[in-house]
C-alpha positions as CSV (number, residue, x, y, z in Angstrom):
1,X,113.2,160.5,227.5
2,X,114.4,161.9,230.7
3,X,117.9,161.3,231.6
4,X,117.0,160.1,235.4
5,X,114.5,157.8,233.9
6,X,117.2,156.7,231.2
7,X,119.7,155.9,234.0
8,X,117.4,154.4,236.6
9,X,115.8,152.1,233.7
10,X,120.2,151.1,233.4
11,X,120.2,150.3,237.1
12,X,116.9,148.3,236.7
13,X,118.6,146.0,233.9
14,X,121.5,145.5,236.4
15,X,118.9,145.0,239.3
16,X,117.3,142.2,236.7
17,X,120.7,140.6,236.7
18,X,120.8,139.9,240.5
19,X,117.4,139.1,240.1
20,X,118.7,136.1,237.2
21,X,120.8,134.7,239.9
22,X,118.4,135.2,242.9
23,X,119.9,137.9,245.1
24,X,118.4,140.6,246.5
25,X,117.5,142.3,243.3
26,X,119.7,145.7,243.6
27,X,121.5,147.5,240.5
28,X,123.3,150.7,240.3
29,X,124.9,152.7,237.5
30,X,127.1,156.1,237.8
31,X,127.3,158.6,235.2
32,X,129.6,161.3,235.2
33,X,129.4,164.1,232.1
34,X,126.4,161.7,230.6
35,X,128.7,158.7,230.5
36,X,128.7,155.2,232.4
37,X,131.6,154.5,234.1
38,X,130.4,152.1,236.7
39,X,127.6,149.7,236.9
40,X,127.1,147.1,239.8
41,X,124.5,144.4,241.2
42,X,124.5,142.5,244.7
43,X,126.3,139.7,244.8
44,X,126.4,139.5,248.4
45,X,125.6,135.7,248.4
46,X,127.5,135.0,244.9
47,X,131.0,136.3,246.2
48,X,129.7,135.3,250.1
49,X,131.0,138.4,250.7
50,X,128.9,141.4,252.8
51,X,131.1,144.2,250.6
52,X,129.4,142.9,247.7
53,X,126.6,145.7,247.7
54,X,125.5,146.9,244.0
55,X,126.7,150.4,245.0
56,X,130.1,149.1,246.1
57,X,130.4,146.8,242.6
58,X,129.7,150.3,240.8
59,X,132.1,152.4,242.6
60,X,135.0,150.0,242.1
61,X,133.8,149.5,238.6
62,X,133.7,153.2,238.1
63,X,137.3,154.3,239.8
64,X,139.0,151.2,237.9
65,X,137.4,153.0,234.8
66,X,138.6,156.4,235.6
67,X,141.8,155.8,237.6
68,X,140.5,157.9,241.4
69,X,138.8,156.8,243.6
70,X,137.5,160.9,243.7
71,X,134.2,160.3,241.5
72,X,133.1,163.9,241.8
73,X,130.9,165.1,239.6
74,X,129.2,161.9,239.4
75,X,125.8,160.5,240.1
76,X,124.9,157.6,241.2
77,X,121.4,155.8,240.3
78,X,120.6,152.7,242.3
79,X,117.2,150.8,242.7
80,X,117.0,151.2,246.1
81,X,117.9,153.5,248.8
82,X,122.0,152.8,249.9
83,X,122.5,151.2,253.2
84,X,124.4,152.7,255.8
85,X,128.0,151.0,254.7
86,X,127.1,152.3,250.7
87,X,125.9,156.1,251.6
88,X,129.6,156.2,253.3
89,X,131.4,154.7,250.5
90,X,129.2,157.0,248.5
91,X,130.6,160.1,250.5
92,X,134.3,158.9,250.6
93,X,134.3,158.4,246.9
94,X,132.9,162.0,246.5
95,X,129.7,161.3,244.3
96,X,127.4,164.5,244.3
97,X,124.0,163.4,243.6
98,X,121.9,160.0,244.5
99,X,118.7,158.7,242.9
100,X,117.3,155.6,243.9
101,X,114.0,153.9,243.4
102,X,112.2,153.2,246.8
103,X,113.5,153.1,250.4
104,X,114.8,150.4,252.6
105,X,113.0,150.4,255.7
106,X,115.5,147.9,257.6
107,X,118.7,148.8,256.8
108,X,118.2,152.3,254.4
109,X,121.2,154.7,255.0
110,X,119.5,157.9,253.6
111,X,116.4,158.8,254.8
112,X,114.9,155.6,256.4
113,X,116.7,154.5,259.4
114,X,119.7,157.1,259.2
115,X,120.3,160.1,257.3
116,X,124.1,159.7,256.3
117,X,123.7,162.3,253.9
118,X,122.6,165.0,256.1
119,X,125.1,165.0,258.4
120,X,126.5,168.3,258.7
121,X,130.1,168.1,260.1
122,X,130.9,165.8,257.0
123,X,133.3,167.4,254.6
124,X,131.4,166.0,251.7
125,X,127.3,167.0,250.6
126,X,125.4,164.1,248.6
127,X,122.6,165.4,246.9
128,X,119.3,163.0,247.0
129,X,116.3,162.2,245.4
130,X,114.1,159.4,245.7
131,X,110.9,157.3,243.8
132,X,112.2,157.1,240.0
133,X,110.6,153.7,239.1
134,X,109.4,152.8,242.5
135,X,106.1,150.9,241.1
136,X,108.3,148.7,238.8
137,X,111.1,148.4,241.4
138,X,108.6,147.7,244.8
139,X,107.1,145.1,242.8
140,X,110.4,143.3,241.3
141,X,111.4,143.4,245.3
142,X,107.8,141.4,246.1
143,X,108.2,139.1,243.5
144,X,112.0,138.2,244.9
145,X,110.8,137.6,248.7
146,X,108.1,135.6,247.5
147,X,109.9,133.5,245.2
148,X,112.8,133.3,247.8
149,X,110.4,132.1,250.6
150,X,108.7,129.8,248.6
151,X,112.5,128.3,248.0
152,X,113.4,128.0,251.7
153,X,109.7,126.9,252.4
Protein backbone atom coordinates (compact mmCIF):
# COMPACT_ATOMS: atom_id res chain seq x y z
CA UNK A 1 0.00 0.00 0.00
CA UNK A 2 1.15 3.47 -0.69
CA UNK A 3 2.44 5.37 2.19
CA UNK A 4 0.14 8.69 1.40
CA UNK A 5 -2.78 6.43 1.21
CA UNK A 6 -1.53 4.65 4.51
CA UNK A 7 -1.32 8.01 6.32
CA UNK A 8 -4.35 9.72 4.93
CA UNK A 9 -6.45 6.44 5.79
CA UNK A 10 -4.66 7.37 9.74
CA UNK A 11 -6.09 10.95 9.45
CA UNK A 12 -9.41 9.45 8.26
CA UNK A 13 -9.71 7.28 11.60
CA UNK A 14 -8.99 10.49 13.52
CA UNK A 15 -11.48 12.40 11.27
CA UNK A 16 -14.07 9.38 12.34
CA UNK A 17 -13.37 10.36 15.85
CA UNK A 18 -14.63 13.91 15.50
CA UNK A 19 -17.17 12.54 13.53
CA UNK A 20 -18.14 10.02 17.00
CA UNK A 21 -18.60 13.20 18.88
CA UNK A 22 -20.25 15.39 16.02
CA UNK A 23 -17.71 17.97 15.07
CA UNK A 24 -16.78 19.00 11.95
CA UNK A 25 -15.27 15.74 10.91
CA UNK A 26 -11.40 16.80 10.44
CA UNK A 27 -8.22 14.40 11.40
CA UNK A 28 -4.62 14.87 10.92
CA UNK A 29 -1.55 12.75 11.47
CA UNK A 30 2.37 13.89 11.02
CA UNK A 31 4.92 11.56 10.19
CA UNK A 32 8.42 12.33 10.30
CA UNK A 33 11.25 9.40 9.08
CA UNK A 34 7.90 7.02 8.61
CA UNK A 35 6.87 7.48 12.17
CA UNK A 36 3.72 9.22 13.92
CA UNK A 37 4.44 11.61 16.16
CA UNK A 38 1.36 13.64 16.23
CA UNK A 39 -2.22 12.92 15.45
CA UNK A 40 -5.18 15.44 16.07
CA UNK A 41 -9.10 15.89 15.45
CA UNK A 42 -11.32 19.20 15.83
CA UNK A 43 -12.59 19.72 18.95
CA UNK A 44 -13.40 23.15 18.36
CA UNK A 45 -16.90 22.75 20.10
CA UNK A 46 -15.63 20.02 22.70
CA UNK A 47 -12.83 22.32 24.22
CA UNK A 48 -15.19 25.57 23.06
CA UNK A 49 -12.12 26.67 22.01
CA UNK A 50 -11.38 28.13 18.15
CA UNK A 51 -7.43 26.81 18.56
CA UNK A 52 -8.87 23.47 18.64
CA UNK A 53 -8.26 22.75 14.89
CA UNK A 54 -7.17 18.98 14.01
CA UNK A 55 -3.89 20.37 12.64
CA UNK A 56 -3.22 22.43 15.77
CA UNK A 57 -4.08 19.07 18.18
CA UNK A 58 -1.35 17.33 15.90
CA UNK A 59 1.25 19.86 16.08
CA UNK A 60 1.08 20.13 19.80
CA UNK A 61 0.83 16.35 19.95
CA UNK A 62 3.75 16.01 17.71
CA UNK A 63 6.35 18.77 19.42
CA UNK A 64 5.31 17.34 22.97
CA UNK A 65 6.46 14.00 21.32
CA UNK A 66 9.67 15.21 20.01
CA UNK A 67 10.56 18.04 22.42
CA UNK A 68 10.65 21.33 19.32
CA UNK A 69 8.38 22.97 18.27
CA UNK A 70 10.86 22.84 14.73
CA UNK A 71 8.99 19.64 13.01
CA UNK A 72 11.10 19.72 9.96
CA UNK A 73 11.28 17.01 7.97
CA UNK A 74 7.78 16.20 8.75
CA UNK A 75 4.60 15.84 6.83
CA UNK A 76 1.55 16.47 7.65
CA UNK A 77 -1.73 14.47 6.30
CA UNK A 78 -5.04 16.05 7.12
CA UNK A 79 -8.60 15.40 5.59
CA UNK A 80 -9.13 18.57 4.54
CA UNK A 81 -7.36 21.50 3.17
CA UNK A 82 -5.83 23.73 6.52
CA UNK A 83 -7.42 27.00 7.12
CA UNK A 84 -5.69 30.05 7.13
CA UNK A 85 -4.75 30.04 11.17
CA UNK A 86 -3.42 26.03 10.53
CA UNK A 87 -1.29 26.66 7.12
CA UNK A 88 0.52 29.37 9.47
CA UNK A 89 1.04 27.19 12.36
CA UNK A 90 2.00 24.76 9.67
CA UNK A 91 4.86 27.20 8.49
CA UNK A 92 6.03 28.37 12.00
CA UNK A 93 6.38 24.79 13.10
CA UNK A 94 8.54 24.11 9.92
CA UNK A 95 6.52 21.02 8.37
CA UNK A 96 7.75 20.43 4.73
CA UNK A 97 5.10 18.68 2.90
CA UNK A 98 1.04 18.85 3.18
CA UNK A 99 -1.50 16.29 1.91
CA UNK A 100 -4.96 16.68 2.53
CA UNK A 101 -8.12 15.18 1.12
CA UNK A 102 -10.44 17.85 -0.50
CA UNK A 103 -10.57 21.65 -0.24
CA UNK A 104 -12.40 24.03 1.91
CA UNK A 105 -14.06 26.50 -0.12
CA UNK A 106 -15.05 28.91 2.93
CA UNK A 107 -12.24 29.20 4.96
CA UNK A 108 -9.30 26.90 2.99
CA UNK A 109 -5.76 28.44 3.63
CA UNK A 110 -3.93 26.66 0.69
CA UNK A 111 -5.29 26.91 -2.42
CA UNK A 112 -9.03 27.92 -1.94
CA UNK A 113 -9.50 31.26 -0.62
CA UNK A 114 -5.65 32.06 0.11
CA UNK A 115 -2.54 30.60 -0.85
CA UNK A 116 -0.46 30.78 2.53
CA UNK A 117 1.85 28.39 1.11
CA UNK A 118 2.88 30.32 -1.80
CA UNK A 119 3.83 33.24 -0.38
CA UNK A 120 7.25 34.06 -1.45
CA UNK A 121 8.81 36.47 1.13
CA UNK A 122 8.13 33.62 3.83
CA UNK A 123 11.24 32.14 5.19
CA UNK A 124 9.73 28.74 5.19
CA UNK A 125 8.35 26.54 1.71
CA UNK A 126 5.38 24.00 2.53
CA UNK A 127 5.13 21.52 -0.06
CA UNK A 128 1.35 20.57 -1.09
CA UNK A 129 -0.73 18.09 -2.60
CA UNK A 130 -4.21 17.58 -2.61
CA UNK A 131 -7.30 14.72 -3.30
CA UNK A 132 -5.94 11.55 -1.42
CA UNK A 133 -9.33 10.09 -0.33
CA UNK A 134 -11.42 12.91 -1.44
CA UNK A 135 -14.54 10.57 -2.48
CA UNK A 136 -14.56 8.90 0.98
CA UNK A 137 -13.74 12.24 2.71
CA UNK A 138 -16.38 14.68 0.56
CA UNK A 139 -18.90 12.18 1.48
CA UNK A 140 -18.10 11.68 5.42
CA UNK A 141 -18.30 15.84 5.24
CA UNK A 142 -22.10 15.45 3.49
CA UNK A 143 -23.13 13.05 5.78
CA UNK A 144 -22.00 15.44 8.93
CA UNK A 145 -23.97 18.72 7.57
CA UNK A 146 -26.84 16.61 6.99
CA UNK A 147 -26.99 14.89 10.16
CA UNK A 148 -25.99 18.29 11.92
CA UNK A 149 -28.92 20.17 10.20
CA UNK A 150 -31.31 17.65 10.83
CA UNK A 151 -30.18 18.14 14.69
CA UNK A 152 -30.67 21.95 14.78
CA UNK A 153 -33.87 21.45 12.48
Amino acid sequence: MDNHLKYMQLAYAEAQKALNIMEVPVGAVIVKDDKIIGTGYNKKETNKNPLSHAEIEAIYEACKNTGDWRLNGACLYVTAEPCIMCAGAILHARIDKVYFGVNEPKFGGVSSVANIFDINKLNHKVEYSSGIMSEEISQMMKEFFIKLRNIKG
